[in-house]
C-alpha positions in Angstrom: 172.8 191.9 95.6 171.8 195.2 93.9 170.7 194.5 90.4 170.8 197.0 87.3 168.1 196.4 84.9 168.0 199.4 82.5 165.4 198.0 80.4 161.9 199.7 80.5 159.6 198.3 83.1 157.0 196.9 80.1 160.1 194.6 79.4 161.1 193.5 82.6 160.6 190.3 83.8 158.4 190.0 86.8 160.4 187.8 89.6 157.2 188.2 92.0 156.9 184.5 92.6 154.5 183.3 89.7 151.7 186.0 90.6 150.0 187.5 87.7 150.0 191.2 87.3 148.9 193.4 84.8 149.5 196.5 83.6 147.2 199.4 82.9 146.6 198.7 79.6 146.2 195.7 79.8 143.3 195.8 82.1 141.6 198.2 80.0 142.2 195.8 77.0 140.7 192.9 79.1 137.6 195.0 80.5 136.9 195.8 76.9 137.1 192.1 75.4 135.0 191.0 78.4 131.9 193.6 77.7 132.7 192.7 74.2 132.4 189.3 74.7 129.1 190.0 76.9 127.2 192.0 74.2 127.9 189.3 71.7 126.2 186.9 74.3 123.4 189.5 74.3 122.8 189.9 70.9 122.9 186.3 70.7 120.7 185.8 73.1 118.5 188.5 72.0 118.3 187.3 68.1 117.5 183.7 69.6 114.4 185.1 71.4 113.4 186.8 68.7 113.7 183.6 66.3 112.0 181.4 69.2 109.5 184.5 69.5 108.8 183.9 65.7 108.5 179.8 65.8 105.9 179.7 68.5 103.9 182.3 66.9 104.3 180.0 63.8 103.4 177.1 65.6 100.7 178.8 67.8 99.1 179.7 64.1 99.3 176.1 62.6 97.9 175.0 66.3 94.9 177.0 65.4 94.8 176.2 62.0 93.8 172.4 62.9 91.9 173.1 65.6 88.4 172.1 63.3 90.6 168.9 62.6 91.7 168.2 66.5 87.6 169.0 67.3 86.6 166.4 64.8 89.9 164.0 66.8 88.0 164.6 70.1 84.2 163.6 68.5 85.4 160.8 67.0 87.2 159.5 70.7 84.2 160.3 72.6 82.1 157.8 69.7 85.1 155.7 70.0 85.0 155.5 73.7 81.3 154.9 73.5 81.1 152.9 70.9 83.9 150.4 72.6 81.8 150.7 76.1 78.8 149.1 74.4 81.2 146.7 73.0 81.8 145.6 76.8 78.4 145.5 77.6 77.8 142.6 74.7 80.9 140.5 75.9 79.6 140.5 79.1 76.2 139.5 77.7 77.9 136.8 75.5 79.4 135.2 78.5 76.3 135.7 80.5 74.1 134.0 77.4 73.1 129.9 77.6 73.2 127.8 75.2 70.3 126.3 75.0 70.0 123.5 72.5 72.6 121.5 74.1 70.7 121.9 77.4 67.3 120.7 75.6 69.0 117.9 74.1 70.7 117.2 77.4 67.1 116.6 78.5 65.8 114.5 75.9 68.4 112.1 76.2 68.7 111.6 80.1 65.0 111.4 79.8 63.7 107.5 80.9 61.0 105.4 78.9 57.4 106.5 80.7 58.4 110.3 81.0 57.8 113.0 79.2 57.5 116.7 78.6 53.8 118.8 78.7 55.5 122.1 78.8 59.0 123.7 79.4 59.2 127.4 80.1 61.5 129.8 81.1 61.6 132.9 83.6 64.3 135.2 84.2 65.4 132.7 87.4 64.1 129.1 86.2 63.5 126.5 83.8 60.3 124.8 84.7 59.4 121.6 82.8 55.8 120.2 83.5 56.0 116.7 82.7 54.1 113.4 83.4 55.0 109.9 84.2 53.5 106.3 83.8 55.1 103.1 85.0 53.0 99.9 85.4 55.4 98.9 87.8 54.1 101.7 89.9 57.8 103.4 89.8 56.7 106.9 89.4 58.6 108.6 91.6 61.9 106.3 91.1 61.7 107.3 87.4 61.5 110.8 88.1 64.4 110.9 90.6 66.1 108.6 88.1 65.6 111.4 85.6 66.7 114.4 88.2 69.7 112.3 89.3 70.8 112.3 85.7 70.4 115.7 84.9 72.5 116.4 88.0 75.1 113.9 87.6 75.7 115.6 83.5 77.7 118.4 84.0 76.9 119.8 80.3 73.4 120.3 81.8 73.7 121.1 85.5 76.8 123.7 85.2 74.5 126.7 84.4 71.9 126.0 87.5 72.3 125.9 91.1 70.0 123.8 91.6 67.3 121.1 90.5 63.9 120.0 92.8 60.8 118.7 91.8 57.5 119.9 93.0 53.7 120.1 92.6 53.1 116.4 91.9 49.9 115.2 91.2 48.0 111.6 90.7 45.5 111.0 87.9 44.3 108.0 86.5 43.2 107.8 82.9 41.9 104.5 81.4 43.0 102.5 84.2 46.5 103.8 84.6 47.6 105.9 87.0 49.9 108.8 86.0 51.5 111.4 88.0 52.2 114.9 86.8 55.3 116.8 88.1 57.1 120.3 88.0 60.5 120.5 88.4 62.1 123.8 88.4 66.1 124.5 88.3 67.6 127.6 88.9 69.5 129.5 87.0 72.6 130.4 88.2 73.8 134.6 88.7 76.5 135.2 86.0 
């Protein structure tokens, strides 16, 4: 089927199966918005490094502005730190420290009649009580075990020691009456 179309070919319609084509013109139109639209990216792009360019040397300024400030930040964290260090150090010595007025009361009252106390002292590793005892049952040694068991069996006493023995007795007699003198040590236990 011939067809007569006598319009000019910018009016015609394409019939070329939905392709796009373009004419010369319209390329050149195209190519130009295209590097147009590309240098307005540029320039964009440009003016924001320049304005990011500008706020870091702003910032970089202020940064050195405080810098006496941020020095006197980092002396006062290093005390801090320090300061917070020896602050451990003196909890772990509270938890470390006896109590020892409850411990010497502890003794005088599990103490039995005919004993007593010449001396109590203390080393880094024991408390050592020199004591005597009289009985005129002749009981020494059942009063003095009597008094160890006790001190054992009370758990406000015994639970800072590991241990409790008695040593270094000795027999005496003054005015008729025999006394003996004792040590006993206890250890101290590792805290």
């Amino acid at each position: 089927m011939i067809e007569i179309n006598l319009l000019p070919e910018e009016f015609k319609i394409n019939k070329s199966g939905g392709k796009f084509s373009f004419s010369k013109d319209q390329i050149v139109y195209i190519a130009l918005l295209v590097i147009g639209l590309l240098l307005i990216v540029h320039i964009y792009l440009a003016f924001l490094g320049i304005a990011k360019n500008i706020q870091l040397s702003i910032l970089t300024k202020k940064w050195h502005s405080l810098e006496p400030q941020r020095k006197e930040l980092e002396k006062f964290n290093s005390g801090f730190a320090l300061s917070s260090q020896s602050s451990a150090v003196v909890q772990q010595l509270i938890q470390k420290r006896i109590s020892w007025a409850p411990k010497l009361n502890k003794l005088s009252f599990n103490l039995p009649k005919g004993v007593w106390f010449n001396e109590i002292a203390l080393s880094p590793k024991d408390l050592i009580i020199y004591g005597s005892v009289i009985s005129l049952e002749k009981e020494e040694m059942n009063l003095v075990n009597k008094f160890i068991e006790n001190l054992k069996n009370d758990p406000g006493f015994i639970n800072d020691f590991s241990g409790i023995e008695v040593s270094n007795l000795l027999r005496k007699s003054v005015g008729g009456y025999d006394i003996f003198d004792f040590t006993i040590t206890a250890g101290l236990k590792e805290k």
